[in-house]
N, C-alpha and C positions, 0 to 999 in steps of 0.2 A: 504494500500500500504506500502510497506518494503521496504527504499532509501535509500541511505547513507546519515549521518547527513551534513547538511550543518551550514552556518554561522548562519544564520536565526533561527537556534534551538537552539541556544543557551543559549538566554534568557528562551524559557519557559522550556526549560529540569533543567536550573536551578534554577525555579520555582516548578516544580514535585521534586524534590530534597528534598525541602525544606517542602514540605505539609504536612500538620501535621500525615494526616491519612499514608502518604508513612514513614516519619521517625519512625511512630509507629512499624514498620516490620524491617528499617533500624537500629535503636538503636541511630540515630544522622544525620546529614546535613550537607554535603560538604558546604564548600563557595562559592561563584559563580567562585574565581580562581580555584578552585578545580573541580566542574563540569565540564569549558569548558578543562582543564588538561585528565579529563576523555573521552571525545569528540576526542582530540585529539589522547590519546591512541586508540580510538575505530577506530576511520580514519587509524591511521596506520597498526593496524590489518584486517581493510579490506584489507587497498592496497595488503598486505603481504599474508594472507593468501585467497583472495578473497571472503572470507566472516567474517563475526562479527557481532556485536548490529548493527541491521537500526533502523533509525525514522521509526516512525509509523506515516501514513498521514491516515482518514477515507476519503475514495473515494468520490469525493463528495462533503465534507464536513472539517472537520478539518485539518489545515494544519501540526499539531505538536498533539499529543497523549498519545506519549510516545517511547518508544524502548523494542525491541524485537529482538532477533538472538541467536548466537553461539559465544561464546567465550573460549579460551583455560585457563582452571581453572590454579589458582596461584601454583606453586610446594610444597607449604607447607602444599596445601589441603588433607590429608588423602588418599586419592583416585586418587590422581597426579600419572602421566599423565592423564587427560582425559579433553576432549572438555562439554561442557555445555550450555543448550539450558535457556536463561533467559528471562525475562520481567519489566518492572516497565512502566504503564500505569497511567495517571492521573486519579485521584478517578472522576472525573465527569463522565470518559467510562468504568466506571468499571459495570459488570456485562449487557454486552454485547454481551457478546464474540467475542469480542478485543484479548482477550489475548487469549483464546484457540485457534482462526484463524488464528494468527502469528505466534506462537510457533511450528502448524502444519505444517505451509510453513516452519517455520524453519529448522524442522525436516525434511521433504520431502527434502528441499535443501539438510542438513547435509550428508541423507545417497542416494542421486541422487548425483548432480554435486560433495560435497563434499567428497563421497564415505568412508562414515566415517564409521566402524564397530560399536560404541556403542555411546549414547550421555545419558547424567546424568544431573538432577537438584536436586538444594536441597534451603533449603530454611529453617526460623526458624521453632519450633515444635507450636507454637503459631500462623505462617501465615497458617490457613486453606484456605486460600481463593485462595492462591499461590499451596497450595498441592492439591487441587482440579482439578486446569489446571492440574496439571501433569497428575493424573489419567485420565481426558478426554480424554489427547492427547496418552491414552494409554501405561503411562509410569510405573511402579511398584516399590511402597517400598523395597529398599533395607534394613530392619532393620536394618541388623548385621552393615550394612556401618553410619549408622546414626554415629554423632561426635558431635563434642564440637567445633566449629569455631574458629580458634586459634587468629582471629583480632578481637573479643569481649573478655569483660573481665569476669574473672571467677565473677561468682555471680550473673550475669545479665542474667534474662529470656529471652534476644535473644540468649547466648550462644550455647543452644544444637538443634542440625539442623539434619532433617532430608535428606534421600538422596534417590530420584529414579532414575533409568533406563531405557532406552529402547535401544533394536539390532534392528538392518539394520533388512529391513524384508529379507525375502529368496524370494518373487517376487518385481520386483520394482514396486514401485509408480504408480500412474495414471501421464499423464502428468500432469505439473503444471499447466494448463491453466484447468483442469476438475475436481481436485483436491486441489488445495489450493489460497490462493491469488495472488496477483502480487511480486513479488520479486527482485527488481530493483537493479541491481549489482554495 
């Protein structure tokens, strides 16, 4: 399930934050004023734009996961303007497919209600595990786009990042009730 974050996520989102195996991809670890800073940003981009990072609840079962959505990349991204489909799941739900079934709802939102033309992720050259969802969820290396992340520092092997894409298809979507998860606005 795909919600908006509430107060409740607070703590363990900035718990995933901190996990060894996520800062291995991150290069470093908010503090926890920095996380819920982050929460915050994420809440007011839903308000604003009706969509952004949700929590991740597994149906059923866990109430906190991690976060998965769309959010509008920072302007000094290479490739600014453009919107961007992300994730960061807890290593215990990792390789599940957690993250390719939220990405997918994300996606399906992005180019249905959000009626977005093109959506992009990128991610370090060293998270295979992150470039993998892209490709499942049928999204394509942009080489030539790949870059050097201008908020790491030169010399550090998170620096150089690669970048996919994927367009609106030319039919829509199944609905999202046959097609992808829940998506709670």
């Amino acid at each position: 399930m795909l919600r908006p974050f509430t107060d409740v996520d607070r703590a363990p989102f900035a718990a995933l934050n901190t996990h060894p195996l996520v800062v291995e991809s991150l290069g470093s670890s908010p503090t926890r004023a920095e996380s819920d800073v982050m929460i915050d940003r994420y809440s007011t981009e839903m308000a604003r734009e009706g969509w952004g990072f949700w929590a991740v609840s597994e149906t059923g079962g866990a109430p906190f996961i991690g976060m998965v959505g769309l959010h509008r990349v920072q302007e000094r991204m290479p490739f600014a303007p453009a919107i961007e489909v992300g994730w960061r799941l807890h290593p215990d739900h990792w390789g599940h497919g957690y993250a390719t079934e939220a990405a997918a709802a994300s996606l399906a939102y992005g180019f249905g209600d959000g009626a977005m033309h093109e959506i992009v992720a990128f991610t370090t050259v060293v998270n295979t595990r992150s470039q993998a969802v892209m490709a499942r969820i049928g999204m394509s290396r942009d080489r030539e786009g790949d870059f050097d992340h201008p908020a790491v520092a030169v010399g550090s092997r998170l620096r150089r990042h690669v970048l996919y894409r994927i367009s609106a298809p030319a039919t829509p979507a199944a609905p999202p009730s046959q097609a992808t998860p829940s998506v709670a606005p």
